[in-house]
GUMAR-918903 format. One line per field, with one value per residue: residue number from 0; residue in three letters; x, y, z of N, C-alpha, C in turn. Coordinates in Angstrom, 2 decimals. Layout:
! residues N
n	c(NUM / ...) .
res	c(ALA / ...) .
n_xx	c(X / ...) .
n_yy	c(Y / ...) .
n_zz	c(Z / ...) .
ca_xx	c(X / ...) .
ca_yy	c(Y / ...) .
ca_zz	c(Z / ...) .
c_xx	c(X / ...) .
c_yy	c(Y / ...) .
c_zz	c(Z / ...) .
//
This chain:
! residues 17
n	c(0 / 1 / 2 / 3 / 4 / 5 / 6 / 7 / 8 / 9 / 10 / 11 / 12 / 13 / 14 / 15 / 16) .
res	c(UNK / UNK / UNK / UNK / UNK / UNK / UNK / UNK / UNK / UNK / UNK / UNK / UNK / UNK / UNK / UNK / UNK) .
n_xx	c(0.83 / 0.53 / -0.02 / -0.15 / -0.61 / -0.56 / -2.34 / -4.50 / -5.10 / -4.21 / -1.75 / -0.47 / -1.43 / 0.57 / 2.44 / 2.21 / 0.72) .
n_yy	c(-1.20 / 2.29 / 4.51 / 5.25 / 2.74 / 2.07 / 4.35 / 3.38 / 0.46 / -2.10 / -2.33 / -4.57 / -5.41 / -3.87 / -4.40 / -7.03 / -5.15) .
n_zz	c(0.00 / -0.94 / 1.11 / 4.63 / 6.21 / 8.90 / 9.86 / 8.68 / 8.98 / 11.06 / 13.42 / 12.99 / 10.77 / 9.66 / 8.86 / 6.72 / 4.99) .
ca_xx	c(0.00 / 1.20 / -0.41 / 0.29 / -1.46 / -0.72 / -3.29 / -5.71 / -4.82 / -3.90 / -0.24 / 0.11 / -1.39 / 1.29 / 3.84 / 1.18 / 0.21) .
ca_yy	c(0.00 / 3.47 / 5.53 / 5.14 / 1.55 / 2.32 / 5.01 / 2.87 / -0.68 / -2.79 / -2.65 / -5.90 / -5.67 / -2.74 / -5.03 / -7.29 / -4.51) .
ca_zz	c(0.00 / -0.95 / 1.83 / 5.47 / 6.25 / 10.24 / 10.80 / 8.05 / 9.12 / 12.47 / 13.90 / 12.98 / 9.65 / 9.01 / 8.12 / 5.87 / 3.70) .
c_xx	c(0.87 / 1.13 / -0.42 / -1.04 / -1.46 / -1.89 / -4.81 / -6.00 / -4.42 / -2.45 / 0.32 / -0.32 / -0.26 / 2.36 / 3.23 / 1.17 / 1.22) .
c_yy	c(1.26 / 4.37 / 4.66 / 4.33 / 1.74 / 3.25 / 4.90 / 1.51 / -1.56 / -2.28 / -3.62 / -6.43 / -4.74 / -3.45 / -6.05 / -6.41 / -4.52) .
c_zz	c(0.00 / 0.41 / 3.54 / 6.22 / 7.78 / 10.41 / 10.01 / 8.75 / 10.93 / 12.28 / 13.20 / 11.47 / 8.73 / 7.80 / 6.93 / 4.85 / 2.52) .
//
């Protein structure tokens, strides 16, 4: 993902995306 998946996404999916 281009755009900052931490303040879209889990913690733990950060590294996932």
């Amino acid at each position: 993902w281009a755009e900052s998946t931490t303040e879209h996404h889990s913690p733990a999916m950060e590294t996932v995306n």
